[in-house]
C-alpha positions in Angstrom: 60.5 23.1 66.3 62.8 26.2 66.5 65.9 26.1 64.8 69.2 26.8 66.7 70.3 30.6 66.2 72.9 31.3 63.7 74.9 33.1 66.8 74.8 30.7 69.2 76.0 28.0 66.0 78.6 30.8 65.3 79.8 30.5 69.2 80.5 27.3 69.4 82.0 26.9 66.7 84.7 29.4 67.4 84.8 28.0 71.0 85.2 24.2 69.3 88.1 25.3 66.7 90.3 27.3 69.2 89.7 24.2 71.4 90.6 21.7 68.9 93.3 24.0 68.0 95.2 24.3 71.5 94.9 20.8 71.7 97.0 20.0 68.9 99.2 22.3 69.0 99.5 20.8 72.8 99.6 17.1 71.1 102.3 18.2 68.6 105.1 20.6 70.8 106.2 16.8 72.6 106.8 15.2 69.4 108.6 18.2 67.9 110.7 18.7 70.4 111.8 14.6 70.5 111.7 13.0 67.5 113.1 10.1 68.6 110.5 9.5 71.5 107.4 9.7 69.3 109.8 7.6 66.5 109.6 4.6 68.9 105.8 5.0 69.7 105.7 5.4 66.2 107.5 1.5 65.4 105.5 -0.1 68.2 102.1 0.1 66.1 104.6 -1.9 63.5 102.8 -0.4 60.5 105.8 1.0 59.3 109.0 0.4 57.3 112.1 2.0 59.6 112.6 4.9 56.6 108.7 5.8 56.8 109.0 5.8 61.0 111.6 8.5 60.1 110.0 10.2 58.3 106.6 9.9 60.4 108.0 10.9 63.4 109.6 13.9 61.8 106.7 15.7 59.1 103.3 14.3 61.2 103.8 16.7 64.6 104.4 19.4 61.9 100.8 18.5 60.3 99.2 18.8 63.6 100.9 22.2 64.6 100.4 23.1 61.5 96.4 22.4 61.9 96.3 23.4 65.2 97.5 27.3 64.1 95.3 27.5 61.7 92.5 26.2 64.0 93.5 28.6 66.3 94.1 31.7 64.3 90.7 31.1 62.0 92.8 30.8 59.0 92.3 27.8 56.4 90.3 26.1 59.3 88.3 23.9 56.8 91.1 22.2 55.7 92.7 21.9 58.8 89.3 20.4 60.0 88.9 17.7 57.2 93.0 17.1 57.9 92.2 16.6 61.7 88.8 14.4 60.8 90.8 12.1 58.6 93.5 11.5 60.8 91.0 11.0 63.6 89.2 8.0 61.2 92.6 6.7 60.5 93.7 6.9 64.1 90.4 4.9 65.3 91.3 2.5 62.5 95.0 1.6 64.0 93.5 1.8 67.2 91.4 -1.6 66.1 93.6 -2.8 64.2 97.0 -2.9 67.0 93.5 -3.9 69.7 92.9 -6.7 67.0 96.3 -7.9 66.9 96.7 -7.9 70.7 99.6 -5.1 71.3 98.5 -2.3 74.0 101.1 0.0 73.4 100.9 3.5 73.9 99.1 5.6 71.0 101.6 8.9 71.7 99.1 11.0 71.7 100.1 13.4 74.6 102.7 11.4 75.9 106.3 10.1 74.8 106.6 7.0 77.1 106.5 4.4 74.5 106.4 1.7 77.5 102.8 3.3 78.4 99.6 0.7 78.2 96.8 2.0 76.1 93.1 2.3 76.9 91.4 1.1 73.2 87.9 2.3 74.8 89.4 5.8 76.0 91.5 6.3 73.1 88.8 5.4 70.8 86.2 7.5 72.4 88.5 10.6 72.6 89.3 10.4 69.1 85.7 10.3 68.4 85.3 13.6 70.1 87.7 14.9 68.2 86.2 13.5 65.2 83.3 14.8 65.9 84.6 18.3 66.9 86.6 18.4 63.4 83.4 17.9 61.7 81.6 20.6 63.2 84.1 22.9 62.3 84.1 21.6 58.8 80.9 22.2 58.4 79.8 25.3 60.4 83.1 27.5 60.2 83.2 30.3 57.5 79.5 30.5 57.2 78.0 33.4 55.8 75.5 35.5 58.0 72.1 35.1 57.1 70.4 38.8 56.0 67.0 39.3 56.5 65.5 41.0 53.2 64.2 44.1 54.9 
């Protein structure tokens, strides 16, 4: 079985990490420019003491801009990769957990209408893609080119 070439591994992971980039930075811009929208999506998962809604709704569209430039720009992408990864396992998490406690409310994700239904199976599944894109990038990004010994 042939191996996949180190260039074409090298392509997509560039074209995965820009992409995952531009989609947080996309997923963040809403919530930074109205904290107060994504604050109530934020205390509809009712996870949350009112002081850490605050505080959620003002640091965490930071985080993802913050990840999402340095997906973009090639810079610290590892971390930003593990950083997206975990929030996507935590995100999949609360997404069972609100399904198991019977509130559909909207995840925020690229919206601010807190009155939105959610789709568990759509929302789940995306976040899995993203999961899954995050963990590419963890693990192919930075590689060092293989020499030949000639």
């Amino acid at each position: 079985m042939k191996s996949i070439q180190p260039a074409v591994v090298d392509a997509v992971t560039i074209i995965v990490r820009i992409g995952l980039g531009a989609v947080f930075l996309f997923s963040s811009a809403g919530k930074i420019a109205d904290p107060t929208a994504f604050a109530a999506i934020v205390t509809n998962y009712q996870l949350l003491p009112p002081l850490l809604v605050t505080a959620t709704a003002v640091v965490f569209p930071w985080v993802e801009a913050a990840c999402g430039v340095a997906l973009v720009f090639g810079r610290f992408e590892k971390g930003a990769a593990l950083l997206i990864s975990l929030m996507m396992v935590v995100f999949i998490a609360i997404i069972f957990y609100n399904g198991y406690r019977g509130l559909n409310i909207a995840c925020g994700c690229f919206s601010l209408t807190a009155k939105a239904p959610s789709n568990i199976a759509l929302n789940t599944l995306r976040n899995l893609f993203i999961l899954a894109g995050g963990t590419w990038v963890f693990f192919f990004s930075g590689r060092r080119p293989v020499r030949s010994a000639r």
